[in-house]
C-alpha positions in Angstrom: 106.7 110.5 114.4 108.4 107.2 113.7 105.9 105.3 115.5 103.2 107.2 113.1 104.8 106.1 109.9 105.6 102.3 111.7 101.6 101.8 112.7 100.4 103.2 109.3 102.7 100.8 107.4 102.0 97.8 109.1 98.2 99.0 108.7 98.7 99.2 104.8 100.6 96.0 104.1 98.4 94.3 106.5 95.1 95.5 104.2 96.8 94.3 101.0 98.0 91.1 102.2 94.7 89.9 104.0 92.9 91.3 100.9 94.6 89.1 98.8 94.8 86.1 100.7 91.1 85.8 101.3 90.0 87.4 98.1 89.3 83.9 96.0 86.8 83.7 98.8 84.9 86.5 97.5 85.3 88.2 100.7 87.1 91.8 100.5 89.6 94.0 102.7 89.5 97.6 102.7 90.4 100.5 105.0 89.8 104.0 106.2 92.3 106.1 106.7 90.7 109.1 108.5 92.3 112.3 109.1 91.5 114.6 112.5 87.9 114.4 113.0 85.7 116.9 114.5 82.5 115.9 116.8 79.7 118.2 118.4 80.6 116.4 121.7 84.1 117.5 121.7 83.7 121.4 120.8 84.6 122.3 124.2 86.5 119.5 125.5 90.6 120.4 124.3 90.7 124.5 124.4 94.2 123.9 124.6 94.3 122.7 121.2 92.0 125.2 120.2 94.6 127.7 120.7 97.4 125.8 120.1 97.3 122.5 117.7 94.0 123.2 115.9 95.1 126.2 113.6 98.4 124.7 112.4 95.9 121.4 111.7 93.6 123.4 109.6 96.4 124.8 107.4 97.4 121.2 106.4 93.6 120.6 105.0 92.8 121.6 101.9 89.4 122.2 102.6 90.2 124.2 105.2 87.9 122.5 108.3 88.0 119.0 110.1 85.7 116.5 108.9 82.9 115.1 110.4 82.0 111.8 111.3 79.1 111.2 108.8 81.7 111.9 106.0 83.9 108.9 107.3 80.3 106.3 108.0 79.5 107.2 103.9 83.0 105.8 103.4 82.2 103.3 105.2 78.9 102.4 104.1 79.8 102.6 100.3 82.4 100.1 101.0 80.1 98.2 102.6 77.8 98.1 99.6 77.5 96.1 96.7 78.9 99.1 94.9 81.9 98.4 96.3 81.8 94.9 95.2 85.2 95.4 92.6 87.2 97.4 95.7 89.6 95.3 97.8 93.2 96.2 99.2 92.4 99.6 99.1 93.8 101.8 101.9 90.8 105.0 101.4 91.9 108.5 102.8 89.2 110.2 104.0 91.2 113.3 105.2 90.0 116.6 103.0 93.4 116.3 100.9 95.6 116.3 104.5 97.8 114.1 102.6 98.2 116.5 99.4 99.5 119.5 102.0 98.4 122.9 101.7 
């Protein structure tokens, strides 16, 4: 998916370079990047992907399962802390491994 790969580039370089621009102004850039998330709210929403998409997903996690959305808001709320407080530019997956393949 060209678009994809465009979008998550741009996303990327975008982090780094605001990171450093504004970082002698002790502020800090950081991102998520999430992989496939599940909800409670969605469990019967696509049964098309169910049968379809979801399986061939699952194999490309590590872990085996879609995370869940309190997995990505600890992410988020560590990076938020002041134990983050030496972490800029970062671009953090928070995918299960998604990007290592299965």
């Amino acid at each position: 998916m060209p678009a994809y790969g465009a979008v998550k580039a741009t996303m990327m370089h975008y982090t780094t370079s605001q990171a450093a621009l504004v970082a002698r102004k002790k502020i800090r850039v950081n991102c998520i990047a999430r992989a496939r998330s599940s909800f409670r709210a969605a469990t019967g929403i696509a049964p098309s992907l169910q049968r379809s998409g979801l399986p061939r997903i699952l194999q490309s996690i590590p872990f085996g399962r879609l995370g869940l959305p309190e997995e990505v808001a600890d992410v988020a709320l560590f990076l938020a802390s002041p134990l983050a407080r030496w972490v800029t530019g970062q671009i953090i997956a928070v995918d299960g491994g998604q990007l290592l393949g299965a």
